[in-house]
N, C-alpha and C positions, 0 to 999 in steps of 0.2 A: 367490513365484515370479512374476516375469515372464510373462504367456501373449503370443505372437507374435501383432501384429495380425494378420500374415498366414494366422493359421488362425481369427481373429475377421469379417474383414470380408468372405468370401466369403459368408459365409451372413448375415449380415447385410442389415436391413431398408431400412438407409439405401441412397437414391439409386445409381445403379450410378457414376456419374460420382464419388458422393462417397466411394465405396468405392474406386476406384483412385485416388483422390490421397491419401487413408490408405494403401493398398499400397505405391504410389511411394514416400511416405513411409518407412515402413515399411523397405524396401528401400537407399531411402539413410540410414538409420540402422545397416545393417549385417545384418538379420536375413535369413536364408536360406530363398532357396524349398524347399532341398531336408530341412529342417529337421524331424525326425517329432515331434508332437506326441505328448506322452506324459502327460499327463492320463490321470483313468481313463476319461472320456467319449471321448475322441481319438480321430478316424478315420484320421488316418494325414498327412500334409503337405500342404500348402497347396494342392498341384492336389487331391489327396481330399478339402479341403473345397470346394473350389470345384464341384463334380459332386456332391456328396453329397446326396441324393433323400428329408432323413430324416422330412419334415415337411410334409404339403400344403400347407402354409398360406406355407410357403417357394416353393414352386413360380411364382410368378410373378417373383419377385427371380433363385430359381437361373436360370430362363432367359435370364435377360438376361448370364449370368456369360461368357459367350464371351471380350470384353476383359480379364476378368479372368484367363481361362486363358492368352491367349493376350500378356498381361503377363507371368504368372509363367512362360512357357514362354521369350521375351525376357532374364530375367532368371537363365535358367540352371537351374531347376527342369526335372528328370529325371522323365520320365515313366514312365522302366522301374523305378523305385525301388518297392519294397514299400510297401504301407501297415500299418496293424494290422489288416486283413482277418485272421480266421483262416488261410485260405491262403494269407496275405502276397501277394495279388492287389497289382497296379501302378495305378494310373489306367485303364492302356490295359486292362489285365485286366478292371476292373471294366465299364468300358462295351463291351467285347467279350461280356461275361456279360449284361449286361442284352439288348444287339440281340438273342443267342442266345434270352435267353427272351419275347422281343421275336415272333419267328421262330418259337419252337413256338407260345406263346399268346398269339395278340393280342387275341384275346375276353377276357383275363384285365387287361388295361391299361386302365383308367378313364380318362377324358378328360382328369383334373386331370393324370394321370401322361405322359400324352401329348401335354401342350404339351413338353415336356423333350425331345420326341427330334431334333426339329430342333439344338437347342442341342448335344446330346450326338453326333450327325451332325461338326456342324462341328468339336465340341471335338476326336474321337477322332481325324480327319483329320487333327488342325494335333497333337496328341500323338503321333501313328506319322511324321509327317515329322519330327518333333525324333527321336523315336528312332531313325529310319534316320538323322539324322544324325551323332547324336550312336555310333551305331556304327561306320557310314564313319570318325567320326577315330580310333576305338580299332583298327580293324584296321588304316589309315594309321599311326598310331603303333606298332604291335604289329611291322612290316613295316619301320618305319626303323630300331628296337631292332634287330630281327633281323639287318638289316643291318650294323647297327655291329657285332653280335659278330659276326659273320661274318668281317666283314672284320680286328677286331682279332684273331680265331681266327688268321685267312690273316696276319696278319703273324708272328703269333708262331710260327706255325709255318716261318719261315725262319729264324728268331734262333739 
């Protein structure tokens, strides 16, 4: 089995620079942002590795991942897509969950774990404008459909 770089080199140690020219890579070989990894370890696709918090020791590389979300967000990776979250939480879901417990307990967040909120500030920003966009053209599209039957309804109902 092939494993997608794209769900390898978000968390990965090398260089952030050397991490998105593997991505790019990556990408121009065909492999999809929107792609769920299904391994039994798998957190869910390429924006859920790029946010994934699972390891302190990762916590200095994850922060610098912004480029790298906001590559796969470029490159057509859906933010509102499930992950393998049990609750099939989204990207946006999951760092909406963390601010939340952000919000009751902040005495409960270690220093290590809160270098990450800036990073996850910017990322959730630049994932909820892809999602409002990316829903503006489904209700744009939803609306020209409608239209067309409409109108082929209103012809055929003169024939």
């Amino acid at each position: 089995m092939v494993v997608s770089p794209l769900f390898l080199e978000p968390v990965s140690c090398a260089p952030v620079e050397t991490r998105l020219a593997a991505i790019r890579a990556a990408l121009s070989e065909g492999f999809s942002p929107n792609e769920l990894d299904r391994r039994p370890r798998g957190v869910g696709r390429p924006l859920d590795w790029a946010i994934e918090d699972g390891a302190a020791a990762d916590y200095a590389h994850l922060k610098q991942n912004f480029p790298i979300v906001h590559l796969l967000l470029e490159a057509g990776a859906d933010p509102r897509l499930p992950s393998r979250h049990p609750s099939g939480w989204s990207p946006i879901d999951s760092l909406e969950a963390w601010f939340k417990q952000y919000k009751i307990r902040p005495q409960e967040f270690p220093p290590e774990v809160l270098v990450l909120k800036s990073f996850y500030e910017k990322a959730l920003e630049a994932m909820k404008r892809v999602a409002d966009e990316l829903d503006a053209k489904e209700v744009a599209e939803a609306a020209r459909e409608a239209q067309k039957e409409g109108s082929l309804f209103g012809r055929l109902k003169f024939w």
